[in-house]
Each structure stands twice: as structure tokens, then as C-alpha cells.
Z-matrix of the N, CA and C atoms (Angstrom, degrees):
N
C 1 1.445
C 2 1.510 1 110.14
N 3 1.561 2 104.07 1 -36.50
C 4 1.657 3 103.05 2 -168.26
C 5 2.093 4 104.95 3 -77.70
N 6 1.616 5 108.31 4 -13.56
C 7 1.207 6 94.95 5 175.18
C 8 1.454 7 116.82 6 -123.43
N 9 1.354 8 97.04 7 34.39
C 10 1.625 9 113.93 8 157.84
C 11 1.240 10 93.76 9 -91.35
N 12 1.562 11 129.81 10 -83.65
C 13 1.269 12 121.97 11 -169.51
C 14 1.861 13 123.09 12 -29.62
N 15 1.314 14 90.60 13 -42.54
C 16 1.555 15 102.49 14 -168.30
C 17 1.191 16 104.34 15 -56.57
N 18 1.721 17 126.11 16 -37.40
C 19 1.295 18 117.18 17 -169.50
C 20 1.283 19 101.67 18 -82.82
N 21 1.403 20 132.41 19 -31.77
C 22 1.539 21 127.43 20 179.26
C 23 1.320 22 96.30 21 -44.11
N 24 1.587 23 112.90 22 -69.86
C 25 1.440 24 106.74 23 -150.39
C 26 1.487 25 112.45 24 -69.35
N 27 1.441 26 123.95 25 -9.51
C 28 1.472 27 127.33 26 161.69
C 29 1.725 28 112.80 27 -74.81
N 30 1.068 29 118.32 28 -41.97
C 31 1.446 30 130.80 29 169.49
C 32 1.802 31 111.88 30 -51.64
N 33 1.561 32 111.35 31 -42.48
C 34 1.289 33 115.65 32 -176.50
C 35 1.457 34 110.97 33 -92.39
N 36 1.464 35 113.10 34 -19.86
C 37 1.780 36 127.65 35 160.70
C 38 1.491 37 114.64 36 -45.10
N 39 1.809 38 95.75 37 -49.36
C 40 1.769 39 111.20 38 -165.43
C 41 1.355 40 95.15 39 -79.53
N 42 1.182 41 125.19 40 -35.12
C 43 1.814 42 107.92 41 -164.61
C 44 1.619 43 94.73 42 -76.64
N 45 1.527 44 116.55 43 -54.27
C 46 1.228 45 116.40 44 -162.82
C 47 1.915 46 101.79 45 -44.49
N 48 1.224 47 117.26 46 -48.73
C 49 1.664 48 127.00 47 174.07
C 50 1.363 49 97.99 48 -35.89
N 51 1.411 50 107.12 49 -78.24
C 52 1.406 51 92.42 50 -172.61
C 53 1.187 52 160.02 51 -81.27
N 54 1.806 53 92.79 52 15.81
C 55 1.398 54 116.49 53 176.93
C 56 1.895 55 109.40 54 -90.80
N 57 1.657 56 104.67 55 -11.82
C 58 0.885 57 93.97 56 179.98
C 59 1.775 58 116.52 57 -84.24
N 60 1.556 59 88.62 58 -45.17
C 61 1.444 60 96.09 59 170.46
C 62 1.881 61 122.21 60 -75.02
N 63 1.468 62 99.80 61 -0.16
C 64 1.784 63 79.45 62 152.45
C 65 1.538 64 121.12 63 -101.86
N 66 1.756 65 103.89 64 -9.03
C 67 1.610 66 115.85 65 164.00
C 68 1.400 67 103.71 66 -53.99
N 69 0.958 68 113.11 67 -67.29
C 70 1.457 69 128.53 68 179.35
C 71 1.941 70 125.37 69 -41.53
N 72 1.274 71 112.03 70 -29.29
C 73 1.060 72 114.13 71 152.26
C 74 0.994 73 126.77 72 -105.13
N 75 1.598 74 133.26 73 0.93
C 76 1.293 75 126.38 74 166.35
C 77 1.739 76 97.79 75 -65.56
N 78 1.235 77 113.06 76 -53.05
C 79 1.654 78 126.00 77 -177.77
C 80 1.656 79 104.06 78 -25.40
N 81 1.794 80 96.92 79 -57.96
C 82 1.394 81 105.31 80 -179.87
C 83 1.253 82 124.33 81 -38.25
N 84 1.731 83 102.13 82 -75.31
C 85 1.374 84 113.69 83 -159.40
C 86 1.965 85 95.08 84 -62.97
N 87 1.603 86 140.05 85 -45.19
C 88 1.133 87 114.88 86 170.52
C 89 1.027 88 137.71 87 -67.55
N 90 1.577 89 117.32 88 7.01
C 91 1.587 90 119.01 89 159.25
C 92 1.914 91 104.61 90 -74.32
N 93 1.285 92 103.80 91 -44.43
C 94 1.491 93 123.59 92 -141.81
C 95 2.345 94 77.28 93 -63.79
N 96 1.749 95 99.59 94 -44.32
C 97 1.196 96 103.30 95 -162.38
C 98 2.178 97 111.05 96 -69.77
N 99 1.254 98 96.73 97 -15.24
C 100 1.396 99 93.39 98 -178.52
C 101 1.509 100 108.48 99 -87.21
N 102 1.637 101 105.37 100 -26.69
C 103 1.394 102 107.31 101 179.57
C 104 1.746 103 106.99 102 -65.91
N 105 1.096 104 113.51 103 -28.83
C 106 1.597 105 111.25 104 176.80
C 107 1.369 106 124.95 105 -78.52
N 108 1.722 107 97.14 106 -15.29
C 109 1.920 108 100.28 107 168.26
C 110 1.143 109 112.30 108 -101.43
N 111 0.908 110 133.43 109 -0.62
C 112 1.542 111 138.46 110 165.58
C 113 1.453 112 119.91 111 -85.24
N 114 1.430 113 100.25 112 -45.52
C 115 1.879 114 112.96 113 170.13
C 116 1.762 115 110.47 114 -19.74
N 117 1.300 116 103.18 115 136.06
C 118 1.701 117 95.04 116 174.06
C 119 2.248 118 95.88 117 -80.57
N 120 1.487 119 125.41 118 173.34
C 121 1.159 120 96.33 119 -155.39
C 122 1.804 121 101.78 120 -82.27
N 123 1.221 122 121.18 121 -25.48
C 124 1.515 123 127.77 122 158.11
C 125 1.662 124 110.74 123 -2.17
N 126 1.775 125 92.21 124 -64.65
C 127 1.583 126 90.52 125 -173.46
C 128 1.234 127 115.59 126 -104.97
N 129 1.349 128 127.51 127 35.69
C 130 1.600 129 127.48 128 -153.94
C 131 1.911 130 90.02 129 -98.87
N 132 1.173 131 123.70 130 -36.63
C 133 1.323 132 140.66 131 161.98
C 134 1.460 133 99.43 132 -25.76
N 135 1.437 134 111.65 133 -81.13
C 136 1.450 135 111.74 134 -158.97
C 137 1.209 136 123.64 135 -58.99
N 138 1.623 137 106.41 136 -34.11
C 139 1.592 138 113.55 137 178.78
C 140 1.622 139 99.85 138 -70.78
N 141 1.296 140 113.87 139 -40.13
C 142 1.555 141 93.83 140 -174.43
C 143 1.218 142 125.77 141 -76.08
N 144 1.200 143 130.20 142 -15.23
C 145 1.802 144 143.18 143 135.98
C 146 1.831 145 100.02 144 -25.58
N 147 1.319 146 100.41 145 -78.81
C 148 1.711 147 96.37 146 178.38
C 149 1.125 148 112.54 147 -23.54
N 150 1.189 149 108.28 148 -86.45
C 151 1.138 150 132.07 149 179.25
C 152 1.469 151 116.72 150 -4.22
N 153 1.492 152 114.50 151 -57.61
C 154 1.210 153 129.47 152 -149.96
C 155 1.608 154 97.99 153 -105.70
N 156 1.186 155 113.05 154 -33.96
C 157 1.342 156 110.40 155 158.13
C 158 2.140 157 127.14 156 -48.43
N 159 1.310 158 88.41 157 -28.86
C 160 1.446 159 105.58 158 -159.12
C 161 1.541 160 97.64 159 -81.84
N 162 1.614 161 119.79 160 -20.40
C 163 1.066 162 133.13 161 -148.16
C 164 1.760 163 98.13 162 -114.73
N 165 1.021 164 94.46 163 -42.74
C 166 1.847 165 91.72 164 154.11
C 167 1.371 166 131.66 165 -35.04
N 168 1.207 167 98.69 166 -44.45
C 169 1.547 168 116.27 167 -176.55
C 170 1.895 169 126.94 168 -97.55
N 171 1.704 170 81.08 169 9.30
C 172 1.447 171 94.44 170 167.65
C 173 1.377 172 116.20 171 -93.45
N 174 1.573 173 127.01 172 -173.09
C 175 1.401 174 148.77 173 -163.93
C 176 1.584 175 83.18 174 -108.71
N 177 1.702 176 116.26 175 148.04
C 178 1.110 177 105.39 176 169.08
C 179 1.996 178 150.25 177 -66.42
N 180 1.704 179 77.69 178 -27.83
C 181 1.507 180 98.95 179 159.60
C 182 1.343 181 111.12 180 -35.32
N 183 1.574 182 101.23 181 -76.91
C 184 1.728 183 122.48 182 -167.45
C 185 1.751 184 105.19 183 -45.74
N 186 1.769 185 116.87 184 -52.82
C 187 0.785 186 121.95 185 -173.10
C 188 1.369 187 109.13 186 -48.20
N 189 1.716 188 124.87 187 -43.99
C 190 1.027 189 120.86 188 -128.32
C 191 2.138 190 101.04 189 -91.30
N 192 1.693 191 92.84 190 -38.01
C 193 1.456 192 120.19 191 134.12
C 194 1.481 193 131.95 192 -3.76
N 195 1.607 194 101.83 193 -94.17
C 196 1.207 195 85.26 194 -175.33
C 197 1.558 196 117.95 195 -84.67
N 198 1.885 197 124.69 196 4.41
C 199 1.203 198 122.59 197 157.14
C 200 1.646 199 120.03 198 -33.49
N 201 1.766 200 91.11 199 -70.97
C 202 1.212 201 93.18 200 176.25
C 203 1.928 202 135.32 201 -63.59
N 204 0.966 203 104.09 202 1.94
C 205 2.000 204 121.40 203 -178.33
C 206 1.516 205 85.15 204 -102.21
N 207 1.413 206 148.66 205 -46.87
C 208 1.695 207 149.41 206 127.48
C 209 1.372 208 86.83 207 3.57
N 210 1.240 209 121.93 208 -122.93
C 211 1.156 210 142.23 209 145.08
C 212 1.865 211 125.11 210 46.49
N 213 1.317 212 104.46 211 -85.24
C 214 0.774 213 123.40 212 173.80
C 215 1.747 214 122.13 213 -71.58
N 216 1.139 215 126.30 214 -32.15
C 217 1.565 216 152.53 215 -176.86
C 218 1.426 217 93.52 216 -73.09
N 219 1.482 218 124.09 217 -35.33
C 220 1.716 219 113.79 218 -160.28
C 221 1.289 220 83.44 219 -103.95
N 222 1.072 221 132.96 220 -61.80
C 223 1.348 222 134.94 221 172.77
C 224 1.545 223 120.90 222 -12.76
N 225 1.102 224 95.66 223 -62.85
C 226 1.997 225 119.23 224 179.14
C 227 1.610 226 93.90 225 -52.59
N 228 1.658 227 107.06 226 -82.06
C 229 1.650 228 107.04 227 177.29
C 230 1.857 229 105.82 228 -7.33
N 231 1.494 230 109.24 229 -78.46
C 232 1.113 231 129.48 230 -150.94
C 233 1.629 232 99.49 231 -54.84
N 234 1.032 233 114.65 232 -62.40
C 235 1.516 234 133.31 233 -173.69
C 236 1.998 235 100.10 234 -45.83
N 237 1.855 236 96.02 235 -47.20
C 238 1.843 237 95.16 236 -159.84
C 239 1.665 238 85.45 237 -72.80
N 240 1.515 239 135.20 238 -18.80
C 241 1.727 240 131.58 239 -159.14
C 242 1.734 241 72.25 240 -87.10
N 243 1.162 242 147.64 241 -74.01
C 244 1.202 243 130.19 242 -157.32
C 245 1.439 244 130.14 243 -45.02
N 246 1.447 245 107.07 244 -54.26
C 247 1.280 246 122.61 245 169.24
C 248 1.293 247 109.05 246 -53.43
N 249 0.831 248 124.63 247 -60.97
C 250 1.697 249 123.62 248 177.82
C 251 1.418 250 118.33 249 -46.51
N 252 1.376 251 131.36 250 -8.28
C 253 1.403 252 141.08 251 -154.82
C 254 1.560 253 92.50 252 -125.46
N 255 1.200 254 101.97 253 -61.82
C 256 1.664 255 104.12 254 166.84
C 257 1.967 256 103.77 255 -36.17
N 258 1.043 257 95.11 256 -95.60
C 259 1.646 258 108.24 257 176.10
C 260 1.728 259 122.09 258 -18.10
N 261 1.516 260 100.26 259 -34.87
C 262 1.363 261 99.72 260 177.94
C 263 1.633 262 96.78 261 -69.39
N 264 1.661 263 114.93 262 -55.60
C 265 1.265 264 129.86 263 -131.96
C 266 2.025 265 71.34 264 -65.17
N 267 1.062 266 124.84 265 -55.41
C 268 1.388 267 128.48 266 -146.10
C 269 1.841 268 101.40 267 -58.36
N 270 1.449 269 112.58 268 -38.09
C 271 1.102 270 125.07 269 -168.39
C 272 1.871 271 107.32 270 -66.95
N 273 1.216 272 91.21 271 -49.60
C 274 1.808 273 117.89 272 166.24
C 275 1.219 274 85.37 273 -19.82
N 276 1.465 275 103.92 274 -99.68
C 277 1.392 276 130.93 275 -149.51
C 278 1.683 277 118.72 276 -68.48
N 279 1.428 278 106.09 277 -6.51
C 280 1.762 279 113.85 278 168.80
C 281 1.276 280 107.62 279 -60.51
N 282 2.205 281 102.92 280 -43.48
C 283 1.365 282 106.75 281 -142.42
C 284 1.893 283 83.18 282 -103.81
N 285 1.027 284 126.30 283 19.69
C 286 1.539 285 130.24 284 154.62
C 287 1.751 286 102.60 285 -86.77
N 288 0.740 287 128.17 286 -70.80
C 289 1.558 288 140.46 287 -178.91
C 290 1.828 289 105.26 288 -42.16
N 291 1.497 290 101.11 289 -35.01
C 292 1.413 291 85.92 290 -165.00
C 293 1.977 292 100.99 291 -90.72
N 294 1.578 293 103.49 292 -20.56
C 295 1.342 294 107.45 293 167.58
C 296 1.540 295 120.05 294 -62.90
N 297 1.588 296 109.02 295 -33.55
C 298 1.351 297 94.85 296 170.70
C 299 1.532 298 117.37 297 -72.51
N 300 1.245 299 104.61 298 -29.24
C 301 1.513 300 102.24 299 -161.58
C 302 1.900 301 113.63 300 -68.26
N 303 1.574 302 103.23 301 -12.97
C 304 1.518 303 131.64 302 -172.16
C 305 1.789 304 85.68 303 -88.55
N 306 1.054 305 132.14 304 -50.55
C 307 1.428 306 146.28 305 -174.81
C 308 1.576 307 111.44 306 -55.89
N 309 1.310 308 94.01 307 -72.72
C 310 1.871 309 109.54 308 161.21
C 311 1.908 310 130.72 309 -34.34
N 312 1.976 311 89.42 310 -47.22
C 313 1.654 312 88.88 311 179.42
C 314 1.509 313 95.48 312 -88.95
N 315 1.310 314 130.43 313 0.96
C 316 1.540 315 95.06 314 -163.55
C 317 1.886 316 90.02 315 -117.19
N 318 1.459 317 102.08 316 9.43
C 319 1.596 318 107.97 317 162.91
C 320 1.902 319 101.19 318 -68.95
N 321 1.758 320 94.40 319 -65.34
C 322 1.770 321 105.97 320 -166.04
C 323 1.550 322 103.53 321 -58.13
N 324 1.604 323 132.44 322 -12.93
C 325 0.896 324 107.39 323 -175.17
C 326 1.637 325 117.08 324 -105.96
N 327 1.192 326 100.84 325 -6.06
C 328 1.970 327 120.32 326 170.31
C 329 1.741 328 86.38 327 -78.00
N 330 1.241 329 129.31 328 -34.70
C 331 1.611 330 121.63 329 -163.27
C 332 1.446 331 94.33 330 -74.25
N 333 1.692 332 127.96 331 -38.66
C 334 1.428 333 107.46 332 -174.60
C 335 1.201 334 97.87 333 -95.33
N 336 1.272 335 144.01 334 -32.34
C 337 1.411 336 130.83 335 163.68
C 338 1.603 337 116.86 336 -16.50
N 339 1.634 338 115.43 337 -49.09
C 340 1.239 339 135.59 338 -178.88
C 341 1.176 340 105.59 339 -68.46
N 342 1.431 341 126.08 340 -53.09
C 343 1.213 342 117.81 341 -150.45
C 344 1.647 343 93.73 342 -75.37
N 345 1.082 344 122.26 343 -28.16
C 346 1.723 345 122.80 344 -152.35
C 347 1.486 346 93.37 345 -89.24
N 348 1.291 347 121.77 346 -25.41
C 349 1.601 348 103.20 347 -175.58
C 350 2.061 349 99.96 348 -80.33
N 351 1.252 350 114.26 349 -18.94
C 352 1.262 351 127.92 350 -169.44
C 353 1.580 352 102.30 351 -65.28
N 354 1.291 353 106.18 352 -33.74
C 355 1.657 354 113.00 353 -165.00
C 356 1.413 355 101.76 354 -86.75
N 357 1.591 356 115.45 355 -24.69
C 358 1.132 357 116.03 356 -142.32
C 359 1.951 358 83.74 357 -92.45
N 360 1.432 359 106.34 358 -43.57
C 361 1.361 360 117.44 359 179.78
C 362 1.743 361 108.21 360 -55.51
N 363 1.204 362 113.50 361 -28.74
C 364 1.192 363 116.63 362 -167.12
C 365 1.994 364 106.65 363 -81.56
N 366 1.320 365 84.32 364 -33.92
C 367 1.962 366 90.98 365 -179.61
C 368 1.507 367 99.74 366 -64.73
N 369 1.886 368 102.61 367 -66.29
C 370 1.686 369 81.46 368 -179.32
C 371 1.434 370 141.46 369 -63.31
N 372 1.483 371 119.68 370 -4.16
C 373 1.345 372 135.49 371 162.27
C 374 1.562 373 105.83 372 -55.18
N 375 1.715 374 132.23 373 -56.12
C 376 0.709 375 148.91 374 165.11
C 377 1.676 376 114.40 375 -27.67
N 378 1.726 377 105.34 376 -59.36
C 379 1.534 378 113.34 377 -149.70
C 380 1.990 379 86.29 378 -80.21
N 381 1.481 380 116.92 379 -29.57
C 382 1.403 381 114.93 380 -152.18
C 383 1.830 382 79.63 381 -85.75
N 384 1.225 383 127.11 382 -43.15
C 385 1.674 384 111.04 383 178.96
C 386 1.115 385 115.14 384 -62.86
N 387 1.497 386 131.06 385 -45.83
C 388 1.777 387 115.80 386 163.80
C 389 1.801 388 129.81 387 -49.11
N 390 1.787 389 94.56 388 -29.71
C 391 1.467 390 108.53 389 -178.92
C 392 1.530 391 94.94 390 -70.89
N 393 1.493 392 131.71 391 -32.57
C 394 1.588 393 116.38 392 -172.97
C 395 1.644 394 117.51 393 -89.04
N 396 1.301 395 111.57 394 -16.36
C 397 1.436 396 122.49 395 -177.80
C 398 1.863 397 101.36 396 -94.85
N 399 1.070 398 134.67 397 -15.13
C 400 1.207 399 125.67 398 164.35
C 401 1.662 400 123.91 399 -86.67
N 402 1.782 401 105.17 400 -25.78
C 403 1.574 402 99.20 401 160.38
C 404 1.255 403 110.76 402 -63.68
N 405 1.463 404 104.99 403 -41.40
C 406 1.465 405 96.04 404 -152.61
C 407 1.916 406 112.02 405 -69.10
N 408 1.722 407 109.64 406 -22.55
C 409 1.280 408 119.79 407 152.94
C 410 1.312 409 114.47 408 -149.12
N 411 1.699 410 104.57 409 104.39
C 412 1.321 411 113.43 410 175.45
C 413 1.677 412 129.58 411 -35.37
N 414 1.032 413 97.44 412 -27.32
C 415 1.653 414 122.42 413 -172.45
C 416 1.491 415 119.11 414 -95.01
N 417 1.188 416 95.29 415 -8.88
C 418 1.858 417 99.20 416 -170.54
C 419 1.435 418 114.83 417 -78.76
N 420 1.715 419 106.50 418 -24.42
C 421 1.554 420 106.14 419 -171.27
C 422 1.696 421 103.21 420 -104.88
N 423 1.818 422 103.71 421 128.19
C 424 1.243 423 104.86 422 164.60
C 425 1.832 424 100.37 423 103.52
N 426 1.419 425 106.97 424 -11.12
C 427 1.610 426 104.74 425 166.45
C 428 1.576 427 111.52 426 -130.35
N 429 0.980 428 91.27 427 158.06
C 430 1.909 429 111.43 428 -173.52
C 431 1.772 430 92.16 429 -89.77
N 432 1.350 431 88.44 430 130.96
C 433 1.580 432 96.20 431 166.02
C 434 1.381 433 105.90 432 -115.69
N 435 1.698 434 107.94 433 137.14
C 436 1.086 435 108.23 434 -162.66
C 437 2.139 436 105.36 435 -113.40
N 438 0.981 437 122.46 436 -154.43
C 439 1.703 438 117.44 437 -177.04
C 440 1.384 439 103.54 438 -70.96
N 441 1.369 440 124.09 439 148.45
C 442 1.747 441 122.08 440 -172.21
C 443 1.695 442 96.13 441 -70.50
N 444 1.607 443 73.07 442 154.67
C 445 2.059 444 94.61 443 -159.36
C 446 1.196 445 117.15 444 84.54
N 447 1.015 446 147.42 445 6.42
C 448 1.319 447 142.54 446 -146.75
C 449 1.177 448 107.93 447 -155.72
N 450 1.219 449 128.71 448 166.95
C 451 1.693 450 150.39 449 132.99
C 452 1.274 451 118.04 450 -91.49
């Protein structure tokens, strides 16, 4: 009984160990991995040498692991630099569309601006030619002239 227990609690000694020390290198390799996305690209080389050095000396699991968190981490970068470029480009070109469309109404609305002073010029052209044909014969506007002598 006493070396049943004993091996549990050596058995639960060993896992706890090595949960710390694979905690412990997961810690690693995602320090090791932020230090390589941050790198200006000059030094992105050297860390990824580390890197790969560090990974030598792993179990293949682990290796295979934090490849893919590798992997996935540069990936993301790449994907969030795209999206972000997209997003600009989209924003660009909203705020082109919405300049024309600001461009467009304030064309149609200088066009009736125009047209209405045109009409307006055209009435009083109108009122000042009836005003000169009625001095000139009070009588002319608003009656039928009929053959001389007559009505």
C-alpha cells in the first residue's frame, strides 16, 4: 500500500515537473516568437536561427507545437497588415465617392440656381416688353384690333 501511494505521489511529482517545464517553454518559445515579430527585418534572421536552434532541442510534439503557434503568429501579422490595407484602400475610395457625390449635388444645384435666375430674367424681360408696348399704345394690350373703321 505504502508503495502504491509512493508511486502516485512520484507519478503526480513527474507530471506536475513536467507541466511546469513544458509551461515553461511554451512561455519561451512565445516570447522567443514575439521577439521575431517585432524584430525590425535586419534582425528577424537572427532570432529565427534562435529560434530554430531552441527547437532542436525539443521533443517532437513540442516541436511540432510551437512550429505551428510560429506559424500561426506570422500568419496573423500578415493577414492583420492586409486587412488594414484593404480597409484603408476601402475607406479611400468611400470618401472619393462621397466627394463626388458632394461634387455632383452641388453641380445640379448651381445648375438650378442657373436655371431659376434665367426664368426669372426671362419674366422680367417679358413684364419690361409689355411695359414698352403699352406706353407706346395704351390700348394695344388686351384688345383685338379689328380692319380700320371698325371693331
Amino acid at each position: 500500500m505504502k508503495k502504491a501511494l509512493m508511486t502516485l505521489v512520484l507519478i503526480g511529482l513527474g507530471s506536475t515537473l513536467l507541466a511546469e517545464e513544458a509551461t515553461q517553454e511554451q512561455l519561451q518559445i512565445r516570447a522567443m516568437i514575439q521577439e521575431i515579430k517585432e524584430a525590425p527585418e535586419g534582425e528577424r534572421y537572427m532570432k529565427m536561427n534562435a529560434f530554430k536552434k531552441q527547437l532542436r532541442q525539443m521533443n517532437a510534439q513540442n516541436r511540432q507545437e510551437a512550429l505551428q503557434e510560429l506559424q500561426t503568429q506570422l500568419a496573423t501579422k500578415e493577414q492583420t497588415q492586409t486587412q488594414t490595407q484593404q480597409r484603408t484602400q476601402l475607406r479611400v475610395n468611400e470618401d472619393e465617392g462621397e466627394g463626388e457625390m458632394i461634387r455632383t449635388r452641388t453641380q445640379t444645384r448651381t445648375q438650378q440656381q442657373l436655371q431659376e435666375a434665367q426664368q426669372q430674367l426671362q419674366m422680367q424681360n417679358q413684364i419690361q416688353n409689355q411695359n414698352r408696348i403699352q406706353k407706346m399704345d395704351p390700348g394695344a394690350l388686351g384688345t383685338t384690333v379689328g380692319p380700320k373703321g371698325g371693331r
